[in-house]
C-alpha positions as CSV (number, residue, x, y, z in Angstrom):
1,X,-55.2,-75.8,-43.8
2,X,-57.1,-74.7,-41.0
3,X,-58.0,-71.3,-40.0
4,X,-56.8,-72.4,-36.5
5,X,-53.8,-74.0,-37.9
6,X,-52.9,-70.7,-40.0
7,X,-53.9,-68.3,-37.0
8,X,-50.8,-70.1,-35.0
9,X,-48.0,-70.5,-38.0
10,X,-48.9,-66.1,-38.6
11,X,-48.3,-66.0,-34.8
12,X,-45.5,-68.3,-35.0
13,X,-44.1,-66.1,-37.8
14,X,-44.7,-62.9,-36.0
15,X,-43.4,-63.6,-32.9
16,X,-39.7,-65.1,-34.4
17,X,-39.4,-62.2,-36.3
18,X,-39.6,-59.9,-33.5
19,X,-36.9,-62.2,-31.6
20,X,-34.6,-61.5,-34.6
21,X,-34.6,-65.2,-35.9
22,X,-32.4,-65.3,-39.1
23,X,-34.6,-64.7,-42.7
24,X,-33.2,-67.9,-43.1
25,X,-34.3,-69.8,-40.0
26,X,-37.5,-68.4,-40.8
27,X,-37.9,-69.6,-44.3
28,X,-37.0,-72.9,-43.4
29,X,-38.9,-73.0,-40.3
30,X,-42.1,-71.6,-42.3
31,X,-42.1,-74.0,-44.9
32,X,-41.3,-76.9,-42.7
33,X,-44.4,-76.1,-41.1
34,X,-46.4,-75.3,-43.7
35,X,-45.6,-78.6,-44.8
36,X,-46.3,-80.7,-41.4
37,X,-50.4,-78.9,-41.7
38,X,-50.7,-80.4,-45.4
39,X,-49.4,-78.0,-47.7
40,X,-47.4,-79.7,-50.1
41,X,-44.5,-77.3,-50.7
42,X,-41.4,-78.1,-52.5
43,X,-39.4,-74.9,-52.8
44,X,-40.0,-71.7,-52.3
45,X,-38.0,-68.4,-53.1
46,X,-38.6,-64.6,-51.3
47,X,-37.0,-61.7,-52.0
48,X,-36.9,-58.3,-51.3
49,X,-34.8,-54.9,-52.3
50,X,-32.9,-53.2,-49.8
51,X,-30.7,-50.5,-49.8
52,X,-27.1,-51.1,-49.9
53,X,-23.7,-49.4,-51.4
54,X,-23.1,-52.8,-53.2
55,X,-25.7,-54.8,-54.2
56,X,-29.6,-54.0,-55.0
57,X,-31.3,-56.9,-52.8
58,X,-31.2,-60.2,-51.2
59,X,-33.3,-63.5,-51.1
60,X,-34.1,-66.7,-49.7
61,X,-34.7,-70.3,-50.9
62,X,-35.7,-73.5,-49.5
63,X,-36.0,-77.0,-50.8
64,X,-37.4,-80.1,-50.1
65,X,-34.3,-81.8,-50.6
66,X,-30.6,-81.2,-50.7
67,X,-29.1,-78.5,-53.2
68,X,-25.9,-76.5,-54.1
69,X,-28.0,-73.6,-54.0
70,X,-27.2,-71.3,-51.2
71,X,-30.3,-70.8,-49.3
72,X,-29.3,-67.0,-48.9
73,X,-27.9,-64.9,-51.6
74,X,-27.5,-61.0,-52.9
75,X,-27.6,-59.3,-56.3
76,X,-26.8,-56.4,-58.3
77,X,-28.6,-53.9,-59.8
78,X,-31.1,-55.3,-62.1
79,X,-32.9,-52.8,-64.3
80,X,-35.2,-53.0,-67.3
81,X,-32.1,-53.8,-69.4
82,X,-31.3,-57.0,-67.6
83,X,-32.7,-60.2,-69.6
84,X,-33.0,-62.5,-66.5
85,X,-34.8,-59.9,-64.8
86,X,-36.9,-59.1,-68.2
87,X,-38.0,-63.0,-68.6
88,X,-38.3,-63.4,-64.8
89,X,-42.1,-64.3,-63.8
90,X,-42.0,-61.0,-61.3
91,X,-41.2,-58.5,-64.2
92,X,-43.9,-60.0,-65.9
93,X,-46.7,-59.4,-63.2
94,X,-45.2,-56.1,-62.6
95,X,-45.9,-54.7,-65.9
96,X,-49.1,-56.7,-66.4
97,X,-50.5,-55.9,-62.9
98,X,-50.5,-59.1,-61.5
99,X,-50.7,-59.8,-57.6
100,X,-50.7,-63.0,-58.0
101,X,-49.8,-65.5,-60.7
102,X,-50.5,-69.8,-60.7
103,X,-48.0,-71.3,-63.4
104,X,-48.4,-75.1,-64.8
105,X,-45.0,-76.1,-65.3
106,X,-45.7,-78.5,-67.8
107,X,-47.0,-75.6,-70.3
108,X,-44.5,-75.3,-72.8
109,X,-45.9,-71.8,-73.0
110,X,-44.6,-70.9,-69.8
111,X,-41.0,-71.8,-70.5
112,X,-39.8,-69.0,-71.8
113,X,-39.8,-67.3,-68.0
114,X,-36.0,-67.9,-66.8
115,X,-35.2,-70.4,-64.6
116,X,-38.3,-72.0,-65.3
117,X,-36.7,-75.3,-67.7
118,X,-34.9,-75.8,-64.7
119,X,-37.5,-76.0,-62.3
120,X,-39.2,-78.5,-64.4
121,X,-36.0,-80.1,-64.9
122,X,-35.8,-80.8,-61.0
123,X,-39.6,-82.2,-60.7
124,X,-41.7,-79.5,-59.7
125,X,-45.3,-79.4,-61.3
126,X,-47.1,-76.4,-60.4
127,X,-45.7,-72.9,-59.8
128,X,-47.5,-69.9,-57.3
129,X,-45.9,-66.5,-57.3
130,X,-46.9,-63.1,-55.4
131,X,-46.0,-59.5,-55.4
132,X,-46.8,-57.8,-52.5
133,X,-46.6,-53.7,-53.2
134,X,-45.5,-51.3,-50.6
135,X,-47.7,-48.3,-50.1
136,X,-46.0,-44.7,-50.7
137,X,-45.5,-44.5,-46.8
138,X,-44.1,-47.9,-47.0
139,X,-41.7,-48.1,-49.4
140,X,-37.9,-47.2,-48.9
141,X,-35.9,-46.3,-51.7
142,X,-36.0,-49.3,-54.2
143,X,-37.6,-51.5,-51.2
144,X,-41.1,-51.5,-52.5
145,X,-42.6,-55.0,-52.8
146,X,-41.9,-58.0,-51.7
147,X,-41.4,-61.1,-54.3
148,X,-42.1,-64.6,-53.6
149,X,-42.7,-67.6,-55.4
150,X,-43.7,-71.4,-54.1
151,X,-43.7,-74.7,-56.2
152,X,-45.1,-78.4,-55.6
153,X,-44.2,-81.7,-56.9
154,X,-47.8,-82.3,-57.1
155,X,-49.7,-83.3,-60.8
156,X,-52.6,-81.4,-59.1
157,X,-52.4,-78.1,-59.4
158,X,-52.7,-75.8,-55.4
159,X,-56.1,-76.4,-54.2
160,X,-58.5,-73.7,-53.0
161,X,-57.8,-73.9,-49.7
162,X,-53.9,-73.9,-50.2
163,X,-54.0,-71.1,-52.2
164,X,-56.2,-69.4,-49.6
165,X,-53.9,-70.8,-47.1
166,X,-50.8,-69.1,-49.0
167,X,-52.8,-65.7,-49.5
168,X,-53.6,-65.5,-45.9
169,X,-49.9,-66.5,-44.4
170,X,-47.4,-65.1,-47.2
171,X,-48.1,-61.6,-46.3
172,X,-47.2,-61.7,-42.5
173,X,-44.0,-63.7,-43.7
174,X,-43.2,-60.8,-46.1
175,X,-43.8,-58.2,-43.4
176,X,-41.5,-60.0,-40.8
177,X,-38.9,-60.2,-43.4
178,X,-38.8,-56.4,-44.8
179,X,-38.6,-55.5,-41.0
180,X,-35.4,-57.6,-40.8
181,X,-33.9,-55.8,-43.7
182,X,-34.8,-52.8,-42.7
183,X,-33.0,-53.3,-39.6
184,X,-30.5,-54.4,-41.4
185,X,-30.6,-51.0,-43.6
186,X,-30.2,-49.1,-40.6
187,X,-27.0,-51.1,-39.2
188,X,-25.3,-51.0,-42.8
189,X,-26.2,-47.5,-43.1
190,X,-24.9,-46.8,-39.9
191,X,-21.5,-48.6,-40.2
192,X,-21.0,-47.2,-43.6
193,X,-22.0,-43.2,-42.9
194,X,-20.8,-43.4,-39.4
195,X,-18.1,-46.1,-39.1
196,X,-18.3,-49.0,-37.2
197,X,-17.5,-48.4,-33.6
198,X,-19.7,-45.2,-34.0
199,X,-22.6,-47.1,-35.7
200,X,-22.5,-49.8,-32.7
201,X,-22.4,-46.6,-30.0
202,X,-25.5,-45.0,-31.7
203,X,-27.4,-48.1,-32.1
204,X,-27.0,-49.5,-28.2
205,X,-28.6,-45.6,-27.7
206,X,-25.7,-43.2,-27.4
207,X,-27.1,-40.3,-29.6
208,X,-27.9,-37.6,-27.1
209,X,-26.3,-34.3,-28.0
210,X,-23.8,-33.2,-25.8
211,X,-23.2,-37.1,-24.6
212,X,-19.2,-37.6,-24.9
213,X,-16.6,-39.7,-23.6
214,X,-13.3,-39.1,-23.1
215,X,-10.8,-41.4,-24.3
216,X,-7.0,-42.0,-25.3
217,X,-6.5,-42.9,-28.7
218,X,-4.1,-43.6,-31.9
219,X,-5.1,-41.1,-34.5
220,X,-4.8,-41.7,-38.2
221,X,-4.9,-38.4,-40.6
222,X,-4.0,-39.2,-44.5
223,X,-4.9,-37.7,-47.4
224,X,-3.4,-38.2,-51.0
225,X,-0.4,-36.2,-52.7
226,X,-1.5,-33.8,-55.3
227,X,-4.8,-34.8,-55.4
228,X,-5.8,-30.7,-56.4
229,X,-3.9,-30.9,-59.8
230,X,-4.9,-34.5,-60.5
231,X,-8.2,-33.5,-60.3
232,X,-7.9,-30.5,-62.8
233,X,-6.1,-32.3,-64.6
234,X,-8.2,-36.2,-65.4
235,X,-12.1,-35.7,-67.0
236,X,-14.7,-34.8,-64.4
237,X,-16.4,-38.6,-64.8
238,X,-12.9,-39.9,-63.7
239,X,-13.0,-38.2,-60.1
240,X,-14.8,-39.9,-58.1
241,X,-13.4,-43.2,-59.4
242,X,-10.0,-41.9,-58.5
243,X,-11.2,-40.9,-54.6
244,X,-13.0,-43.8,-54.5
245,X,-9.9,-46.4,-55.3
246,X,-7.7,-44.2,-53.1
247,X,-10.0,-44.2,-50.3
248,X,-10.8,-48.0,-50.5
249,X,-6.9,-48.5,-50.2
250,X,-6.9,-46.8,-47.0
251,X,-10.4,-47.7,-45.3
252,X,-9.7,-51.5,-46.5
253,X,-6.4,-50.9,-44.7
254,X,-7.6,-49.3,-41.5
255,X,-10.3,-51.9,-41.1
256,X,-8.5,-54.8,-41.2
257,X,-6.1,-53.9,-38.4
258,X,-8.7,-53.2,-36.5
259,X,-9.0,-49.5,-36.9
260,X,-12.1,-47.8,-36.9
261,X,-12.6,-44.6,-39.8
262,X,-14.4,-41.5,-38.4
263,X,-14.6,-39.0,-41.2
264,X,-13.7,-38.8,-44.9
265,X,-13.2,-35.2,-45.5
266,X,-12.3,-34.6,-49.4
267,X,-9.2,-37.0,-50.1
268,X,-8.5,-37.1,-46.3
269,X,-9.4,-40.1,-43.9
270,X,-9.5,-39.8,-40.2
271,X,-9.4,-42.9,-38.3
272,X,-8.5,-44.0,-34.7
273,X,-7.0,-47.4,-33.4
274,X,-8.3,-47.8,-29.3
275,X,-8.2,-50.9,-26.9
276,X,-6.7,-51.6,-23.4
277,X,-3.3,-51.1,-25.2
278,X,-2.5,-48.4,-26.9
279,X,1.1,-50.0,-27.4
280,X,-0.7,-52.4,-29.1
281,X,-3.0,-49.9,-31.1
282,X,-0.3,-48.3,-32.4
283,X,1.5,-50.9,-33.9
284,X,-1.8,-51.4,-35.2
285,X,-1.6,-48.1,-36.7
286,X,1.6,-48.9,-38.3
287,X,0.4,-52.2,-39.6
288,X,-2.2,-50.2,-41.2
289,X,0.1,-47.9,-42.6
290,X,2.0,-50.4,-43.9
291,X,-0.8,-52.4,-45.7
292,X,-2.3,-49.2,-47.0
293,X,1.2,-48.2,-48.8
294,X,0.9,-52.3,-50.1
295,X,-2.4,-51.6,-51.4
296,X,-1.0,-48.7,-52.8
297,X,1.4,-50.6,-54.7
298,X,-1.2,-53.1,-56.6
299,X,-3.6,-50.2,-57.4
300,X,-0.9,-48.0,-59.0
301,X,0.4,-51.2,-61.2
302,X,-3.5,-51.7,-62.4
303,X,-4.7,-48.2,-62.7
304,X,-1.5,-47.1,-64.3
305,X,-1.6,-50.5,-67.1
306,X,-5.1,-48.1,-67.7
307,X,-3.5,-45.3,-68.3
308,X,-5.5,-43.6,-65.8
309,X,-4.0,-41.3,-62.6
310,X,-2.2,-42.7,-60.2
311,X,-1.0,-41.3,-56.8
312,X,0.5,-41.9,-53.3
313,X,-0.4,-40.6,-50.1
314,X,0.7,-39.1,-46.8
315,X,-0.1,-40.3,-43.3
316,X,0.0,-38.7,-40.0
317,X,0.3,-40.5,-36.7
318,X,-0.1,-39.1,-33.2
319,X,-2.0,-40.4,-29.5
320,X,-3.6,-38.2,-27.3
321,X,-6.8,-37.7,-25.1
322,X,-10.2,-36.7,-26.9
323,X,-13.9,-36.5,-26.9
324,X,-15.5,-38.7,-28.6
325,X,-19.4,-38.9,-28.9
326,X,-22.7,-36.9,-30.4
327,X,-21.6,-33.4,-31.5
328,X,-23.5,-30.5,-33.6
329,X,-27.4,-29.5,-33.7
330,X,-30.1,-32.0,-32.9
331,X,-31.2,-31.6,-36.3
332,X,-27.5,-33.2,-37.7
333,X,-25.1,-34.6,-35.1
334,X,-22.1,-35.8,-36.0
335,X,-20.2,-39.1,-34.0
336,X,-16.7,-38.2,-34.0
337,X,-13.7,-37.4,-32.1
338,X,-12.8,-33.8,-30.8
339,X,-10.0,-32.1,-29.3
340,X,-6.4,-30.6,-29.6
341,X,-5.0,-34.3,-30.8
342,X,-7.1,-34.1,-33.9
343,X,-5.8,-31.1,-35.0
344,X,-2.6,-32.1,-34.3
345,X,-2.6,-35.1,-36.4
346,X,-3.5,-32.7,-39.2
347,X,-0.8,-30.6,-38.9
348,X,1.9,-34.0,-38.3
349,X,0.2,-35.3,-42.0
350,X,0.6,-31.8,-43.9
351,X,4.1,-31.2,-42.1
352,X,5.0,-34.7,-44.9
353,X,5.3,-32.3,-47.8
354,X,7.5,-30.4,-46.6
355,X,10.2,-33.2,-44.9
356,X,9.0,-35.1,-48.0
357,X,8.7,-38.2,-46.2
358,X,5.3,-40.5,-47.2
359,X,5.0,-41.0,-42.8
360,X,4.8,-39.1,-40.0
361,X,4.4,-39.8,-36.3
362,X,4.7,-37.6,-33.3
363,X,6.8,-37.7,-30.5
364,X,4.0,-39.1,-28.1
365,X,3.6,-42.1,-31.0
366,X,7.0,-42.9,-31.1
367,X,7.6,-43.0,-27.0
368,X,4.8,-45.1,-26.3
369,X,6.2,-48.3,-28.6
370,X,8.7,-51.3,-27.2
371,X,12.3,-50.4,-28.3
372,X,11.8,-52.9,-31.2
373,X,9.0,-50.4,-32.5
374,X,11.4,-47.4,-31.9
375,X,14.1,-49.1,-33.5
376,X,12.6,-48.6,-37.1
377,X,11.6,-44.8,-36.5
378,X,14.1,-42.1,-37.3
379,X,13.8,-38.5,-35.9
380,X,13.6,-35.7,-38.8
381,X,14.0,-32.9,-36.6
382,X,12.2,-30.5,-34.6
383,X,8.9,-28.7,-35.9
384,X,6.5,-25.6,-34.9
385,X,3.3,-27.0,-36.5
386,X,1.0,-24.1,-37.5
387,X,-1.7,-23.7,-35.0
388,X,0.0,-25.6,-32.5
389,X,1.3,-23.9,-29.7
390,X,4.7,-26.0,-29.1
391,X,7.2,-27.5,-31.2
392,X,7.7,-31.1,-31.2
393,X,9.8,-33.7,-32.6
394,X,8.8,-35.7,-35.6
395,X,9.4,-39.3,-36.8
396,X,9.6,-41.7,-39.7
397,X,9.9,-45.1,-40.7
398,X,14.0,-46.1,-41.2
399,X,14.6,-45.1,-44.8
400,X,16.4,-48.8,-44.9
401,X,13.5,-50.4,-44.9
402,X,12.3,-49.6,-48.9
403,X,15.8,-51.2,-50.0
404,X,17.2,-53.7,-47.1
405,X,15.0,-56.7,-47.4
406,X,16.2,-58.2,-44.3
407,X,15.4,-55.1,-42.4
408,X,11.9,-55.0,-44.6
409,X,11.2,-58.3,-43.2
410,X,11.9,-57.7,-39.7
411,X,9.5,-54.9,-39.7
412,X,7.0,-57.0,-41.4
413,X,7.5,-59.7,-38.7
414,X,7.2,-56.7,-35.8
415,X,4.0,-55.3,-37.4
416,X,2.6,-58.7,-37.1
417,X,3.5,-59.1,-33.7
């Protein structure tokens, strides 16, 4: 290939990749190139770690021809004590210090690398495989090199000039791609710490301090019943596990009806449900209400076959103006909702212990709902909440609805809309 010819694919590379073309575009777009200037490619595979609550990385693969491989894919945490990752060509330069690696396929010696057989098995001759190491500066958690490997059909082996061709263009492809996944770090990381309305806010540039907007809002405060005593009373290793099924039975609830969680806080979950609406986001808020006491339901039955703690939960529901935006030090903001509301909601949520009643919603909830949503909320009298200057009336759902089944499924049918 020549130098002119590589000059304009590293440009072609460079300048995608600050457009935001997809890793996978790019792959696919690299090797198709790298094939039309003479380099016979025909697969290729890149990966790179990242950092992410659920898996450890993600790669990409081409072919030359169609395949029931995905051409994008994720994985778990690896470790010294995984075999694939043990007999994987990239361990093996790791520990030996190899930047670089040719392979002939045909050598039964090199078999014993995974996925290797099966390579051969689907006509590829000659094997070329990089690791590109991340300086100190560089590297981001378990982000540190780059991994990439690229095969031919060929007899002949890569010549000299591919392989220069390869050592010169593979490294601006590697750079392009860990600056897409580390954008994509910073929106995962964002959306996960921050939530997902508040991730979006701060990445389109809302993090000045002081920098709030005022809004109308559902507000969602749960937290679990006797979560204090459970917790003295389970191992210390089980804890965690315990808030963390709890919590994904509320957050996996809140999210899909389209609610947005602001703060975790112990065992307690703050959400708010928004839009043009708010009749509309709060039967939102009772949808999710009603899903998270389903997902309830199925967790209990499976931790419980376990023989491990099982709980339920309390939920408070109220609307009302906040602020919502950048507050605390410029050194640690926080992007969350303020305001008398919030503490309000609170109170509504603690206020279920003593009406023992699993829902609560204010009188401000309950008013702003069509009479069909009123219909299935019963008043259980009139409260001073503490802190709260005035008393108000409270709500729950119809106690009906846990043993009529037609009145179950005409809620069901309201909270679907």
């Amino acid at each position: 290939m020549e130098i002119a010819t590589r000059v304009g694919l590293m440009n072609w590379v460079v300048g995608q990749g600050l457009t935001g073309l997809s890793e996978n575009d790019l792959i696919r777009g690299f090797c198709e190139r790298c094939c039309a200037a003479g380099l016979d490619l025909s697969r290729s595979m890149v990966f790179i770690d990242t950092l992410h609550p659920i898996f450890e990385g993600r790669g990409f693969r081409w072919n030359d021809s169609e395949s029931n491989e995905s051409d994008r894919f994720e994985y778990g945490p690896t470790g010294d004590n995984d075999e694939g990752w043990r007999r994987s060509v990239f361990y093996h330069m790791l520990e030996q210090g190899h930047d670089e690696l040719p392979l002939d396929l045909a050598d039964p010696a090199v078999h014993g690398f995974s996925r290797v057989p099966e390579l051969v098995q689907n006509g590829h001759r000659h094997m070329l495989s990089f690791v590109h190491r991340f300086g100190e500066t560089g590297a981001l958690g378990q982000m540190d090199c780059f991994y990439s490997y690229w095969l031919t059909r060929r007899a002949e082996r890569f010549s000299e000039s591919e392989l220069a061709a390869l050592r010169d263009l593979v490294p601006a492809l590697g750079l392009v791609i860990k600056s897409a996944q580390q954008v994509d770090i910073v929106r995962t990381l964002g959306r996960v710490y921050l939530g997902r309305d508040a991730s979006e806010r701060v990445l389109h540039g809302k993090i000045s301090r002081g920098v709030t907007e005022q809004i109308k809002a559902v507000l969602w405060y749960s937290d679990l019943r006797g979560s204090t005593a459970i917790a003295e009373s389970i191992s210390p290793d089980e804890i965690i596990p315990f808030l963390n099924d709890y919590a994904q039975a509320a957050i996996g609830a809140i999210h899909d009806a389209g609610g947005d969680v602001l703060k975790l806080i112990g065992d307690g979950v703050l959400a708010m449900f928004t839009g043009d609406h708010l009749s509309h986001a709060k039967r939102a808020a009772l949808s999710a209400e009603h899903r998270f006491r389903l997902n309830m339901i199925a967790l209990n039955a499976s931790r419980g076959a376990e023989g491990r703690a099982v709980t339920s939960a309390y939920v408070g529901l109220h609307v009302g103006e906040v602020f919502y935006g950048n507050i605390g030090h410029e050194d640690r903001l926080d992007f969350t909702v303020v305001g008398p509301a919030v503490n309000e909601v609170s109170r509504i949520a603690s206020m279920c212990r003593s009406v023992d009643r699993d829902l609560l919603v204010s009188a401000a909830f309950r008013d702003g709902l069509d009479t069909a949503g009123r219909h299935y909320l019963v008043s259980t009298g009139r409260f001073a909440l503490r802190g709260i200057g005035r008393a108000q009336d409270l709500y729950t759902l119809e106690p009906a609805i846990a043993t009529d089944e037609v009145l179950a499924g005409r809620y069901e049918r309201y909270l679907k809309g």
